[in-house]
VMD Tcl script that draws the C-alpha trace (Angstrom):
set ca {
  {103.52 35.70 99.85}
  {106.15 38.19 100.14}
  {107.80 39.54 102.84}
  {109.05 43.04 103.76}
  {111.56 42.83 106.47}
  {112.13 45.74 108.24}
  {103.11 47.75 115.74}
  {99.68 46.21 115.58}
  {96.81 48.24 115.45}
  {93.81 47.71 117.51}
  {90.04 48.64 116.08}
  {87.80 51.21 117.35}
  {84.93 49.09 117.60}
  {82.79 51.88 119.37}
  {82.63 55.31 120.00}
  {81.48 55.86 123.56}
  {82.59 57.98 125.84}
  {83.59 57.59 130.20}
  {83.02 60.56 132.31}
  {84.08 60.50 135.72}
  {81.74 62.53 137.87}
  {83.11 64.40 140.63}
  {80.30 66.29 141.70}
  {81.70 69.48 140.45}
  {79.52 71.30 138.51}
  {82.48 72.73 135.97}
  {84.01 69.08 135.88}
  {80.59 67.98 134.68}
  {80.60 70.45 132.19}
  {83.87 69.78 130.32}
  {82.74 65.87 130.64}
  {79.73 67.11 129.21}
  {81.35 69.15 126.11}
  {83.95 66.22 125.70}
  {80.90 64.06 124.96}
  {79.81 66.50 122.79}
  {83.17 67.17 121.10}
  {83.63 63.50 120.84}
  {79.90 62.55 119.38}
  {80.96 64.64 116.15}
  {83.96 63.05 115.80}
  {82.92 59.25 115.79}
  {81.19 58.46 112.33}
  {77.51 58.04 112.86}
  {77.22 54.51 110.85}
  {79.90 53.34 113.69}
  {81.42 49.93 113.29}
  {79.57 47.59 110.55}
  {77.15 45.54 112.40}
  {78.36 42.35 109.97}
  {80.16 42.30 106.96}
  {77.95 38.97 105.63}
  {76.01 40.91 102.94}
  {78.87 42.73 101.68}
  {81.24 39.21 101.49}
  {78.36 37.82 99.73}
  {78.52 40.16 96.89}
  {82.39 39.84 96.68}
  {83.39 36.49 97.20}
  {82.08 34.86 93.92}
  {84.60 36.62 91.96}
  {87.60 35.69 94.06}
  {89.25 33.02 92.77}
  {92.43 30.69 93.50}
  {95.28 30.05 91.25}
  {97.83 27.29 91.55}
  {100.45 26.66 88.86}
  {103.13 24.18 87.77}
  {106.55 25.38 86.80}
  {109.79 24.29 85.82}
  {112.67 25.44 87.49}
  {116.45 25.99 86.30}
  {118.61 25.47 89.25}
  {122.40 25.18 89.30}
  {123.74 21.68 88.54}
  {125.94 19.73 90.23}
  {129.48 19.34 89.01}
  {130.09 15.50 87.74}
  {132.72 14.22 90.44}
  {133.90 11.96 87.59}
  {134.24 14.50 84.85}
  {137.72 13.64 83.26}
  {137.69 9.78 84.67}
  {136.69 6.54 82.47}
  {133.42 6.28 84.69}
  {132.41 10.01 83.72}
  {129.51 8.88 81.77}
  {128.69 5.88 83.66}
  {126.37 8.11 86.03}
  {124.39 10.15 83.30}
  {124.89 13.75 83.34}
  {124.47 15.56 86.46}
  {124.04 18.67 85.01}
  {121.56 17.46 82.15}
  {121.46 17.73 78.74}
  {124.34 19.20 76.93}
  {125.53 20.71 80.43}
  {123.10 23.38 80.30}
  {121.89 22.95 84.40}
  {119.08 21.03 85.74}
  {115.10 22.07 86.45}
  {113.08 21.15 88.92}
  {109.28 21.46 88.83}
  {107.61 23.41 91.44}
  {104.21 25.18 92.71}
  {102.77 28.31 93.58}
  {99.26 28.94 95.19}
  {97.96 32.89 95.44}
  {94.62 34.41 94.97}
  {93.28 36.44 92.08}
  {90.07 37.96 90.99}
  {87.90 38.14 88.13}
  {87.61 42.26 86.81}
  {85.25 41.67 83.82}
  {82.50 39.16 82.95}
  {84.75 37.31 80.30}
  {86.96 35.78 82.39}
  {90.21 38.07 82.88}
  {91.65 38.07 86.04}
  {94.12 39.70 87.92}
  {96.78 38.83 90.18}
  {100.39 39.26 91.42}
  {103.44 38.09 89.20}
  {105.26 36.11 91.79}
  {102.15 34.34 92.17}
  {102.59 32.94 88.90}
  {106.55 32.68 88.68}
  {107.97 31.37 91.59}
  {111.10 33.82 92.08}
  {111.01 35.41 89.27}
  {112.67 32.42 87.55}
  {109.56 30.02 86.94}
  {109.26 28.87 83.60}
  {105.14 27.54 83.35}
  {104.11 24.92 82.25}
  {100.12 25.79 83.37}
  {98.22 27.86 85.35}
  {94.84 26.90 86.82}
  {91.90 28.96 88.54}
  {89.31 27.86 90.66}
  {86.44 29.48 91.17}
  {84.68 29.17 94.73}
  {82.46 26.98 93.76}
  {85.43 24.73 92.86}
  {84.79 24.62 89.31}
  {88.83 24.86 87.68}
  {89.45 26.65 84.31}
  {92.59 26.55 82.75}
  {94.11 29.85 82.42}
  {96.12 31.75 79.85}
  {99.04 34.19 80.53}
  {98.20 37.37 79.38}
  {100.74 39.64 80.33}
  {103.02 40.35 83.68}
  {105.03 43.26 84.77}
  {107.64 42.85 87.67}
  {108.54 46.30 88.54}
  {104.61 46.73 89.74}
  {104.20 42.69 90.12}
  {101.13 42.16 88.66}
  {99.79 39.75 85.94}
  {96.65 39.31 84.04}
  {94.86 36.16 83.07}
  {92.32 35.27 80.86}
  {89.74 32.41 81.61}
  {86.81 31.61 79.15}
  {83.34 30.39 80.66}
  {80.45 29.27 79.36}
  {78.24 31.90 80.97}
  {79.31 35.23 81.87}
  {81.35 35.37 85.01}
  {81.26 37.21 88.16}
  {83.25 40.35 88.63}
  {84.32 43.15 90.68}
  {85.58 46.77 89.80}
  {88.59 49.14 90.42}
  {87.63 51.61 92.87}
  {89.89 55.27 93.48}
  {92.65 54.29 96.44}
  {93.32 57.76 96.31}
  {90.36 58.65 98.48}
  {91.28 55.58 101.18}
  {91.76 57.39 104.32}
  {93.74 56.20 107.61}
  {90.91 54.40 109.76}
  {89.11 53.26 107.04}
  {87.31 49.71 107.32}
  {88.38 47.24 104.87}
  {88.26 43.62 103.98}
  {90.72 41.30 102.48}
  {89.10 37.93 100.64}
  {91.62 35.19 99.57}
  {93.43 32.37 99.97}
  {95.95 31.67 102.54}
  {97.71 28.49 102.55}
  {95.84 27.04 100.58}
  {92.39 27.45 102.43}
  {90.32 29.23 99.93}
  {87.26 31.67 100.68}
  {88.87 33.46 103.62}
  {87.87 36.97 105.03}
  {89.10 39.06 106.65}
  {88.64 42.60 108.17}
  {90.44 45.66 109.20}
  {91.27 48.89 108.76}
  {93.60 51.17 106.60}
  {96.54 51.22 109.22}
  {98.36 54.14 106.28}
  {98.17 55.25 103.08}
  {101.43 55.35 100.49}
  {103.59 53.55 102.79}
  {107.05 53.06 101.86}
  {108.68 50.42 103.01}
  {112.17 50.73 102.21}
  {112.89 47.94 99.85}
  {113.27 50.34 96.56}
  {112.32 50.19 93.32}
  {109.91 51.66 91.11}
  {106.36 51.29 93.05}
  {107.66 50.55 96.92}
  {104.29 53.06 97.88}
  {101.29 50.80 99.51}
  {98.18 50.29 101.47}
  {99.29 49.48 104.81}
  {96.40 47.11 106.54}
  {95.81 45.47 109.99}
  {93.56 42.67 107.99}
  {95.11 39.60 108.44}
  {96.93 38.78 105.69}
  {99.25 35.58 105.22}
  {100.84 33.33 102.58}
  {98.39 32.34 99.51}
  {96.45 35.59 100.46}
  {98.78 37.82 97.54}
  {96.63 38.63 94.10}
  {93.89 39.10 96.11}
  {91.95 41.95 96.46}
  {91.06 44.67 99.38}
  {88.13 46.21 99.30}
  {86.24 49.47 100.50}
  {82.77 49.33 102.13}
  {81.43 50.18 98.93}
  {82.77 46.75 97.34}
  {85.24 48.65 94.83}
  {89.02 47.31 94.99}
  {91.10 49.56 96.32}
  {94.13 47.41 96.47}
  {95.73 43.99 95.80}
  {97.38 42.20 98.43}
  {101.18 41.59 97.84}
  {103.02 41.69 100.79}
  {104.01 41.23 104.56}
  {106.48 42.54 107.32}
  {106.65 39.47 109.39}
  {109.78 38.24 111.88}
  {107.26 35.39 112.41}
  {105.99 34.05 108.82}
  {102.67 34.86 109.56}
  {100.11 37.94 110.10}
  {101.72 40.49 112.61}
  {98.71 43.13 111.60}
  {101.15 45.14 109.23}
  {100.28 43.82 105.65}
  {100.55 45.42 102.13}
  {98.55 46.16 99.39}
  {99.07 48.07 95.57}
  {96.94 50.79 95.60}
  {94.16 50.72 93.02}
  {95.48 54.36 91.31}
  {98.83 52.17 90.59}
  {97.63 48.93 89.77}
  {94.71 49.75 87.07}
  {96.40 51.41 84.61}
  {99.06 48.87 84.48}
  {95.93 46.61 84.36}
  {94.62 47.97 81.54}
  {97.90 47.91 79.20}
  {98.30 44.11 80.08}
  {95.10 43.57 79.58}
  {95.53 45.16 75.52}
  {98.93 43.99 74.79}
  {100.34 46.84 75.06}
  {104.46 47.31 76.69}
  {104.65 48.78 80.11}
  {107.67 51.33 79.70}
  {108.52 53.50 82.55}
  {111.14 56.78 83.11}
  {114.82 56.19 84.12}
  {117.83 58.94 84.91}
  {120.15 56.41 86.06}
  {121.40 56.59 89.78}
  {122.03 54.77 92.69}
  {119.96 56.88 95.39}
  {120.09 56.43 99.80}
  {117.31 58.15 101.40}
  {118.39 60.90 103.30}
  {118.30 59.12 107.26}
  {119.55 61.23 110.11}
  {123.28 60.21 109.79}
  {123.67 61.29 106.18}
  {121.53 64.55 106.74}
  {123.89 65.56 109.73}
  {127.17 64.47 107.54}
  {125.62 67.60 104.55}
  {124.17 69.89 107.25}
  {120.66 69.70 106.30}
  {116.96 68.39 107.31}
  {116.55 64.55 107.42}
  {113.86 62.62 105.19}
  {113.93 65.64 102.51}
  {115.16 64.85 99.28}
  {117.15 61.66 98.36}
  {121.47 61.37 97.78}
  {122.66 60.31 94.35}
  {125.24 57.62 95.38}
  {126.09 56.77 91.98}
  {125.32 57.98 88.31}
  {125.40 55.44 85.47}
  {127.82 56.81 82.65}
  {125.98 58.04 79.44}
  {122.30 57.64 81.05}
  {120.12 60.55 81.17}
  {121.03 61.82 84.82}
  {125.01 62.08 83.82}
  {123.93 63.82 80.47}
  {121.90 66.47 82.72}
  {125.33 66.43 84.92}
  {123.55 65.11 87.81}
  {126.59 64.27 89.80}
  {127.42 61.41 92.95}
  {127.06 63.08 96.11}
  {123.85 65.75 94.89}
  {120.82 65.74 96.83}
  {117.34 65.42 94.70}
  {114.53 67.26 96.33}
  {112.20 68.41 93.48}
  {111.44 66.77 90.32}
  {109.16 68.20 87.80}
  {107.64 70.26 90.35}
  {107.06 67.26 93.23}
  {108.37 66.73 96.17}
  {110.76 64.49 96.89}
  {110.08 62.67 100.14}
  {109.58 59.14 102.07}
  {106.04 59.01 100.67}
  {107.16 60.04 96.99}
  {110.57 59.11 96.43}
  {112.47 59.78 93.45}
  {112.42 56.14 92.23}
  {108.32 56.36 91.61}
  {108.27 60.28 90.27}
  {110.79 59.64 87.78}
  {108.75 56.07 86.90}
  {105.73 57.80 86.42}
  {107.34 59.86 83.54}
  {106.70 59.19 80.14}
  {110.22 58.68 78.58}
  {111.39 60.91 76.32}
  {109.89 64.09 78.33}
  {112.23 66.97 79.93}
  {112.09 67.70 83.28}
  {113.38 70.15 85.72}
  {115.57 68.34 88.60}
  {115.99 70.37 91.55}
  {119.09 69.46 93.45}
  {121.54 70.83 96.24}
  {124.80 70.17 95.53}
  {127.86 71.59 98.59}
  {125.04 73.30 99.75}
  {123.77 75.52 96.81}
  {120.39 75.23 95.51}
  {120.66 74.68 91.55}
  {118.29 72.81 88.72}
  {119.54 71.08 85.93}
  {117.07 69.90 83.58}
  {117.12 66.03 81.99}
  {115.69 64.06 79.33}
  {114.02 60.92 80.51}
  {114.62 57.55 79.56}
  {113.07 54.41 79.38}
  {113.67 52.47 82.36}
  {115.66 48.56 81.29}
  {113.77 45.60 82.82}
  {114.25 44.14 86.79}
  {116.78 41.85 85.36}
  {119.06 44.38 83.40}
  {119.06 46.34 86.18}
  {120.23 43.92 88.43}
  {122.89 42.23 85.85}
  {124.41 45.78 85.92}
  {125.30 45.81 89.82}
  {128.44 44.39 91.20}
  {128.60 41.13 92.41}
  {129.97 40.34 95.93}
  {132.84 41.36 96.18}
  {136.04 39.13 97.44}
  {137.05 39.10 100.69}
  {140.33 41.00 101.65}
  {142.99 39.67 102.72}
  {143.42 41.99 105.65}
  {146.90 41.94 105.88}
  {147.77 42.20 102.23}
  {149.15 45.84 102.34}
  {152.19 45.84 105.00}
  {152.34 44.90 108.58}
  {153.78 48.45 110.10}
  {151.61 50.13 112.63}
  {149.98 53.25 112.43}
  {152.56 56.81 113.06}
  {151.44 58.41 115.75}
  {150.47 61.12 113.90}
  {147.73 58.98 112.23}
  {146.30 58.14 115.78}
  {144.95 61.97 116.58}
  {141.92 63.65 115.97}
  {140.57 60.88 113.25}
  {140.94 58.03 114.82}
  {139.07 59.92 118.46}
  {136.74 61.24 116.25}
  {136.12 59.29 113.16}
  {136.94 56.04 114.81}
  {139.82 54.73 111.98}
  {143.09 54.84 111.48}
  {144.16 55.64 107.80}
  {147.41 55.96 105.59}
  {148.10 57.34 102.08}
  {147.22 54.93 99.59}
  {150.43 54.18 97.60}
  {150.78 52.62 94.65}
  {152.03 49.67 95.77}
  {149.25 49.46 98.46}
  {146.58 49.68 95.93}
  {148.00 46.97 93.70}
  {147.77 44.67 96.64}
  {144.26 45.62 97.10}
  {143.37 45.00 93.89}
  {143.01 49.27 92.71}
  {144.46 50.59 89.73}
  {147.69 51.78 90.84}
  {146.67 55.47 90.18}
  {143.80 55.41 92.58}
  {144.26 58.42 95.07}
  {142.76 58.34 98.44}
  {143.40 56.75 101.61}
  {143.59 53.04 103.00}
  {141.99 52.16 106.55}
  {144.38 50.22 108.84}
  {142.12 49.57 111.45}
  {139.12 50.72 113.01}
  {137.69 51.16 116.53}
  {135.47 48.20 117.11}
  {132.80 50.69 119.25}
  {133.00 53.35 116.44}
  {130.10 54.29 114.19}
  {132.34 53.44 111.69}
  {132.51 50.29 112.78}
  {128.92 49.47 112.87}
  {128.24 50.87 109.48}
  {130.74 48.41 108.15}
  {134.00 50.10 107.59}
  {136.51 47.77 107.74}
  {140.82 47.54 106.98}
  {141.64 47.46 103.68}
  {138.60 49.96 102.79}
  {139.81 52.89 101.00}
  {138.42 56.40 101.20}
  {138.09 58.41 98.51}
  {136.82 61.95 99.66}
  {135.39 63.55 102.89}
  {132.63 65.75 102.48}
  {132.79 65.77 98.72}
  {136.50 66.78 98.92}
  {139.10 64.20 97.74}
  {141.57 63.37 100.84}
  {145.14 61.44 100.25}
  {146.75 62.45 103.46}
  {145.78 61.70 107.44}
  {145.75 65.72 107.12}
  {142.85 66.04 104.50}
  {140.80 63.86 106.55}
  {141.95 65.78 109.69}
  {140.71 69.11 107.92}
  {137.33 67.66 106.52}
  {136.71 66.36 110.39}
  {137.46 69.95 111.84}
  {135.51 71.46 108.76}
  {132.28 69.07 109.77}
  {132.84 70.19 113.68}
  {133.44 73.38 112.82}
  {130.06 73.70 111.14}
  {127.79 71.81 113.78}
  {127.57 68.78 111.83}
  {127.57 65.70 113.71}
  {128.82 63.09 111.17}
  {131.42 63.09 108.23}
  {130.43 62.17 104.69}
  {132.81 59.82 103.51}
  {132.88 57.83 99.87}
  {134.48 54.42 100.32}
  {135.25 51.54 97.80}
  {135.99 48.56 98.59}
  {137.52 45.58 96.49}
  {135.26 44.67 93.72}
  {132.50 47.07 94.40}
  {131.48 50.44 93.42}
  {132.27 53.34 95.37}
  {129.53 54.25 98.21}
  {129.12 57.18 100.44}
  {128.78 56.51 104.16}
  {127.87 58.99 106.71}
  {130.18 58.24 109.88}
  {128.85 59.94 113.14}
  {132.09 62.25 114.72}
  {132.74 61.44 118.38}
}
mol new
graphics top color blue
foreach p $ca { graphics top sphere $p radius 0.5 }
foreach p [lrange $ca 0 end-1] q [lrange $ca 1 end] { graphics top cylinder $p $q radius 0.2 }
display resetview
């Protein structure tokens, strides 16, 4: 089961109505027309009486799947490398030094979506962190019959795999319904396997529909379900009252490690069609631009002047990929692509994936504050793992007393350090060598900060150096005294400010003024 880290719902179970009668004759009436009102509101059908008949139809084609896997994990150095008892031990690391494995097991749920055995189900069900090399895969039917199961295919951007088990008769199955007409409120059931029970129901409603959750990537848009949902119950399916599935179970947001009523699902309009191009063999390829995008929270909107949760911030643009060719630069705000939208429930991650690559599109951006569109040629978006081989690592720590022991002028101890809540000097060649910057870096180096400053709680630290305020480079206590008067001048409540720190790319940070 995974688990979104970041509100229980509670069912309508009926649809009556309590009137307190006064005696007044227009009080009666409104109670009267409330009842009225309120009797076209609540769905006639009401709650289901039981959800037996429905489970019965269902269930057979819900199936478990365990696996075995080998896993590489980093090997111990040989404390007597380099001694006459090095070999006396065998090789901690294994053969030829190449790390150790360990074998390991995953239990999930799945389900059977045609009546010669292939089966569908989430890809960290089947590769334990991504990393699992298997060695088999078995489902069990609910009768407990086991079949040995073939791999298929597996994506990880949308985490989903298919499977293919061969019967002797046909099999049970269930069908793909349209998640795009779930509606908030909706009743819903969830049949799986949580740890390790097999055959479990359970019911709830639709608690929202394309929820983001705010772990990124390419398809962060689910079902968001009270149905109790817990470890063993991913690969499963959700279904609608009509027995379609309308979404597979994949995640949780749980402080606790089990069901908190807020539970995940991949809608059925995202799921299928990479279902389908598993299921022939074909290669899932999705759109890219290449940038680093932050939604657009409060602090950031405030630090560019406009309306929060509207559009998303380039951070950073990969050299030579399609958004730098379109000269989409750091610091634009996205908020239209191809003609959508580009908000919490759509974000620019799952537009742009949804393109076919190779396309053009028009890319609406804002960029210091003027409205312009630049158009770019999609590309095809490099697997989970490239993507994540191309980030920095973490960093080193500074040494926070690397560049010079003199305290701050008093000059440097005005209006930033009140407002901003740091204390900065010029970066000098010297001072960036020591922090590990090319000597020719220009911008400025934070001394010190004030402990109950914003910047202090969005992680600004000494040794940090600051690059531009408000998209305007700054190598003087003066610049960043300007871009601070600039921001207060204009009503803005925070300061934009790009900061790089040792070993890392260069960020942007929204600071709240004081």
């Amino acid at each position: 089961m995974r688990y979104a880290y970041g509100v229980t719902s509670a069912l309508l179970l009926a649809g009556s109505a309590l009137a307190l009668v006064t005696g007044n004759s227009a009080g009666a009436q409104v109670a009267q027309n409330d009842a009225q009102q309120m009797a076209q509101v609540v769905p006639r059908a009401g709650a289901p009486a039981s959800f037996a008949e429905l489970t019965a139809q269902l269930q057979p084609a819900v199936v478990n799947i365990s696996t075995r896997q080998r896993i590489r994990v980093q090997a111990n150095a040989n404390p007597f490398a380099g001694t006459p008892f090095e070999g006396l031990f065998g090789n901690p690391g294994g053969q030829g030094g190449g790390g150790a494995t360990r074998e390991a097991q995953s239990l999930g749920s799945g389900f059977i979506i045609s009546p010669d055995g292939y089966v569908v189900t989430n890809n960290h069900v089947i590769t334990a962190d991504g990393q699992g090399e298997i060695e088999s895969i078995t489902v069990t039917m609910p009768d407990g019959t086991d079949y040995p199961a073939k791999l298929i295919g597996r994506d990880a951007a949308s985490d989903l795999a298919v499977l293919k088990i061969s019967g002797s008769k046909p099999l049970p199955f269930v069908r793909f319904g349209n998640s795009q007409q779930a509606r908030v409120g909706d009743w819903v059931i969830a049949i799986g396997n949580p740890f390790g029970l097999g055959g479990t129901v359970t019911s709830g409603i639709i608690s929202a529909v394309y929820r983001n959750t705010g772990q990124g990537g390419a398809y962060d848009r689910f079902l968001q379900t009270d149905a109790a949902i817990n470890r063993g119950n991913s690969g499963g399916p959700m279904f609608d009252m009509k027995g379609n599935v309308i979404g597979i179970n994949n995640a949780i947001f749980s402080p606790t490690g089990g069901s908190v009523g807020i539970g995940f699902a991949i809608p059925a309009e995202i799921a299928s069609p990479i279902i389908d191009k598993l299921r022939a063999g074909q290669a899932i390829e999705r759109g890219y631009l290449g940038v680093g995008i932050q939604p657009l929270n409060e602090d950031l909107a405030a630090s560019l002047g406009l309306p929060k949760n509207r559009g998303e911030f380039v951070g950073t643009v990969e050299p030579g990929q399609p958004a730098a060719r379109a000269g989409i630069q750091a610091g634009d705000v996205v908020v239209k692509v191809d003609g959508k939208d580009v908000t919490r429930e759509q974000t620019l991650s799952f537009i742009v994936a949804n393109e076919a690559p190779g396309s053009r599109i028009p890319v609406e951006l804002i960029r210091d504050g003027r409205r312009m569109t630049v158009t770019a040629t999609v590309g095809k978006r490099p697997s989970e793992e490239e993507i994540a081989a191309s980030n920095f690592g973490n960093p080193d720590q500074p040494d926070g007393d690397q560049f010079g022991q003199q305290k701050p002028q008093p000059s440097q101890q005005g209006l930033v350090e009140k407002a901003a809540g740091v204390v900065v000097q010029s970066l000098t060649p010297t001072i960036a060598r020591q922090l590990g910057f090319p000597e020719s870096t220009a911008g400025l180096v934070i001394s010190a900060v004030d402990a109950s400053s914003d910047a202090a709680a969005k992680g600004l630290r000494r040794g940090d150096v600051i690059l531009s305020a408000n998209n305007r480079p700054v190598t003087s206590s003066a610049d960043l005294e300007a871009a601070i008067k600039s921001a207060q001048g204009g009503n803005r409540g925070a300061l934009l400010l790009r900061v790089q720190r040792r070993g890392q790319s260069a960020t942007y940070v929204p600071v709240r003024l004081r």
